[in-house]
C-alpha positions as CSV (number, residue, x, y, z in Angstrom):
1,X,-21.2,-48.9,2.0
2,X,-17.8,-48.7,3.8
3,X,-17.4,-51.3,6.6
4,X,-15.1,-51.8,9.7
5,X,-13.7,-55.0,11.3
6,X,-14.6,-56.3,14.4
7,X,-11.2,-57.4,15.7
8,X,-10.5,-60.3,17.5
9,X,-14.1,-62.0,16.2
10,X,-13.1,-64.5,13.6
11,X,-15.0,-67.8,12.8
12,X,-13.0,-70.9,11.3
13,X,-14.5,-73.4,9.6
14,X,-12.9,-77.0,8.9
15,X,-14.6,-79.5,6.5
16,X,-13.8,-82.9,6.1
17,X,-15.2,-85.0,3.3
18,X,-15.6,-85.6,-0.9
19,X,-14.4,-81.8,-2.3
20,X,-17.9,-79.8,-2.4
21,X,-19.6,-78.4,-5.9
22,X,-19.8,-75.2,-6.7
23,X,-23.5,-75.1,-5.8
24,X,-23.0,-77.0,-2.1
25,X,-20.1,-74.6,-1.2
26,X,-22.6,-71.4,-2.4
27,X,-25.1,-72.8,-0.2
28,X,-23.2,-73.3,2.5
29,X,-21.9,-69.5,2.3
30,X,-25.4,-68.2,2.3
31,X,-27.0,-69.8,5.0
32,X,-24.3,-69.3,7.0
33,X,-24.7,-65.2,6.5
34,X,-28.0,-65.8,7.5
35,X,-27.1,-67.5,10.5
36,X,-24.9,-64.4,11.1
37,X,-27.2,-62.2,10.5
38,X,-29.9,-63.9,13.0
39,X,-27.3,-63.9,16.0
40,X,-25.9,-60.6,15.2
41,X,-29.5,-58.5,15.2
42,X,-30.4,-60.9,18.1
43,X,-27.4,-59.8,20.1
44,X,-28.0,-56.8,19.1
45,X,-31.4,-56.4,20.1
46,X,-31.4,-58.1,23.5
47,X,-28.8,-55.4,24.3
48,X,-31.1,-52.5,23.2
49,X,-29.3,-50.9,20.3
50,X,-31.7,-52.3,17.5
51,X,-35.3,-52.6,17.4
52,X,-36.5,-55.9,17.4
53,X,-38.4,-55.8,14.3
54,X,-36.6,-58.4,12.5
55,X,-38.4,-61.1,14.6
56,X,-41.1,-62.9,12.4
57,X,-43.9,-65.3,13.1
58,X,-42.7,-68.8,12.0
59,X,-44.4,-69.0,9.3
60,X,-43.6,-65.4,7.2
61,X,-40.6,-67.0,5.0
62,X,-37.5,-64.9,6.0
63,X,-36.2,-61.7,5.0
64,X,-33.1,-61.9,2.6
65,X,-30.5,-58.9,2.8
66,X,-29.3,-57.4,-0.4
67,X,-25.3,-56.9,0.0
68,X,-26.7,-52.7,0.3
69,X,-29.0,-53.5,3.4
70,X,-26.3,-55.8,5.2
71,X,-25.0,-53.9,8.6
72,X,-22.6,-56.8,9.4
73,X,-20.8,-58.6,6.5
74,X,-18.9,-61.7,6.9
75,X,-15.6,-61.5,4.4
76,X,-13.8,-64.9,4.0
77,X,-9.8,-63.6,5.3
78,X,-8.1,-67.0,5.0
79,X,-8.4,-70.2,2.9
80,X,-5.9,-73.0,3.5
81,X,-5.6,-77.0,0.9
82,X,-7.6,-79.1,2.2
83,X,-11.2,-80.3,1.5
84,X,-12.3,-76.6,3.0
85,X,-10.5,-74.7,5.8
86,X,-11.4,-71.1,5.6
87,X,-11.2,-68.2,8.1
88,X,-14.1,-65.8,8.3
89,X,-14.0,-62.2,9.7
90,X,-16.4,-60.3,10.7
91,X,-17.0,-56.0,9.9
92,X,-19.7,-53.9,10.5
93,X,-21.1,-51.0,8.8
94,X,-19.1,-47.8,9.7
95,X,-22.8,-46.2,10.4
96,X,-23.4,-48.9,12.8
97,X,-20.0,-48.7,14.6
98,X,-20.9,-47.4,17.8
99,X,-18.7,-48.4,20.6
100,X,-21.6,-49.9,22.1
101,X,-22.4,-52.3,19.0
102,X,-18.7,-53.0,18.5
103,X,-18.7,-54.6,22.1
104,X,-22.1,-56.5,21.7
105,X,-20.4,-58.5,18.7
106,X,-17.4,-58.5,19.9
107,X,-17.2,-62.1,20.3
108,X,-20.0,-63.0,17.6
109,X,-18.2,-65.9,16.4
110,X,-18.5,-68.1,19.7
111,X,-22.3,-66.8,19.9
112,X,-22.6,-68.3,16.9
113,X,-21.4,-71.8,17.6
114,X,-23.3,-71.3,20.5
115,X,-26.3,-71.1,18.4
116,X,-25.4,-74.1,16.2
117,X,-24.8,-76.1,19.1
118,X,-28.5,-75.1,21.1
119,X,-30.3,-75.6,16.9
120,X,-31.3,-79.1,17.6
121,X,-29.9,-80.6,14.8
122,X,-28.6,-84.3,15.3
123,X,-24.9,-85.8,15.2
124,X,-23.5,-82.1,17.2
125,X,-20.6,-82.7,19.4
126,X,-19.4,-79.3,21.2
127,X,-16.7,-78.4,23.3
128,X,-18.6,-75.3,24.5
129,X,-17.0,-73.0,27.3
130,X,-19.3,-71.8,29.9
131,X,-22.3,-73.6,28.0
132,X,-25.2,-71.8,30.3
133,X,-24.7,-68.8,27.7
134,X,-28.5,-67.8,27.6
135,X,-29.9,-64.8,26.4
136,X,-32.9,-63.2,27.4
137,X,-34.0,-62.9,23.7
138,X,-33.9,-66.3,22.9
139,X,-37.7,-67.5,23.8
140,X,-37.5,-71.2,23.2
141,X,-35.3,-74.1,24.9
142,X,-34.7,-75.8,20.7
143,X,-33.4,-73.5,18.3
144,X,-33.4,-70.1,19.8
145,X,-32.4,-68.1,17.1
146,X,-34.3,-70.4,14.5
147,X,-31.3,-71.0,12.3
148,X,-32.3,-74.8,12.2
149,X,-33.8,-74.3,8.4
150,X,-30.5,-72.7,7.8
151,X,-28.5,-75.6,9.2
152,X,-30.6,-78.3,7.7
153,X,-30.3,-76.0,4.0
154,X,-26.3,-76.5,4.5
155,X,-26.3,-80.4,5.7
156,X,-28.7,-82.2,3.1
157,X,-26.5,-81.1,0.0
158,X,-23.1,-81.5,1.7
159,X,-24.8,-85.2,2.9
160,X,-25.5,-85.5,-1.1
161,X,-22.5,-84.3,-2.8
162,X,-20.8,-87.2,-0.3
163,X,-22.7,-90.2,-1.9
164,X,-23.7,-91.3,1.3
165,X,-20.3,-91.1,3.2
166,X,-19.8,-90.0,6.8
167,X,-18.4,-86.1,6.5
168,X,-17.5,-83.9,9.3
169,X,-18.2,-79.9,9.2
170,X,-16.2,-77.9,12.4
171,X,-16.7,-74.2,13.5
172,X,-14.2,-72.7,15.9
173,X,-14.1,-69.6,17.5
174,X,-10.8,-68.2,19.6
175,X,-10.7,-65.3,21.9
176,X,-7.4,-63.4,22.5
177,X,-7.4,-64.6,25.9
178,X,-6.4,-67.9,24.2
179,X,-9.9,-69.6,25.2
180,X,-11.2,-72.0,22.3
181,X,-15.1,-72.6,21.8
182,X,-15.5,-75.0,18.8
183,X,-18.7,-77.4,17.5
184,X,-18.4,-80.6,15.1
185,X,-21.3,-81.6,13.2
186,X,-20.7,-84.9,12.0
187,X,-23.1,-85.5,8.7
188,X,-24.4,-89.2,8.1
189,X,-24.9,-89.0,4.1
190,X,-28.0,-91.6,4.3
């Protein structure tokens, strides 16, 4: 499947602790696609250009993509030294690139810290522009877009591969327009 870049969406993420394991830094890269995907269909959907059938009653374990289903892939474009800085950017899938579709995730990556930040999950500190950023798809106050298992999935084995040591985990998004929108999640390893 051929895929196109959404330009000027990119996602960094800056981690700050113990170097991760194989297995915690592969965890952390697949819930964090399926936080992407959540946000992206969501957007998607609130703006009519999906149907919304990939909502799912709470309790129906969730749908994982095989790389051949995926309509948005997330491809790592920048890694710096450091315990884990890494620059993700965002394509879709040429069938899905409608101009229409191209503007709705146009700026997916502050949607997405916007997502983390309204999860619910404890020891978030954001620097959120224009925070009232509600959506008329998101039917709950707490973890809108139900990536809260996803989150939790990515903090208890970075909490464990610290040996109970205070580690820090940042995602920042920048527009062209220069605006920043970042969110820090500061993981207590007890």
């Amino acid at each position: 499947m051929k895929f196109e870049n959404l330009e000027g969406s990119l996602l960094e993420i800056e981690y700050q602790g113990k170097p991760l394991d194989l297995y915690t830094l592969g965890i952390l890269h697949l819930d964090l696609q399926e936080v992407i995907d959540k946000v992206a269909l969501g957007l998607l959907s609130q703006a009519g250009l999906i149907e919304p059938t990939w909502k799912r009653a709470g309790y129906i374990p969730p749908r994982h993509f095989y790389p051949l289903e995926r309509i948005l892939k997330a491809e790592v474009k920048q890694i710096k030294p450091g315990s884990l800085f890494e620059t993700i950017e965002f394509a879709i899938s040429v069938v899905m690139a409608d101009p229409n579709v191209i503007a709705v995730l146009q700026n997916l990556g502050a949607n997405i810290i916007w997502a983390i930040g309204e999860s619910g999950i404890r020891g978030i500190s954001e620097k959120i522009a224009g925070k009232a950023n509600k959506f008329g798809w998101f039917h709950r106050d707490k973890d809108p877009v139900e990536i809260g298992p996803n989150l939790r999935e990515i903090l208890v084995p970075i909490a464990h591969n610290n040996s109970g040591k205070v580690t820090k985990i940042k995602f920042k998004s920048s527009r062209p327009n220069g605006e920043t929108t970042e969110i820090e999640i500061e993981i207590d390893g007890d």
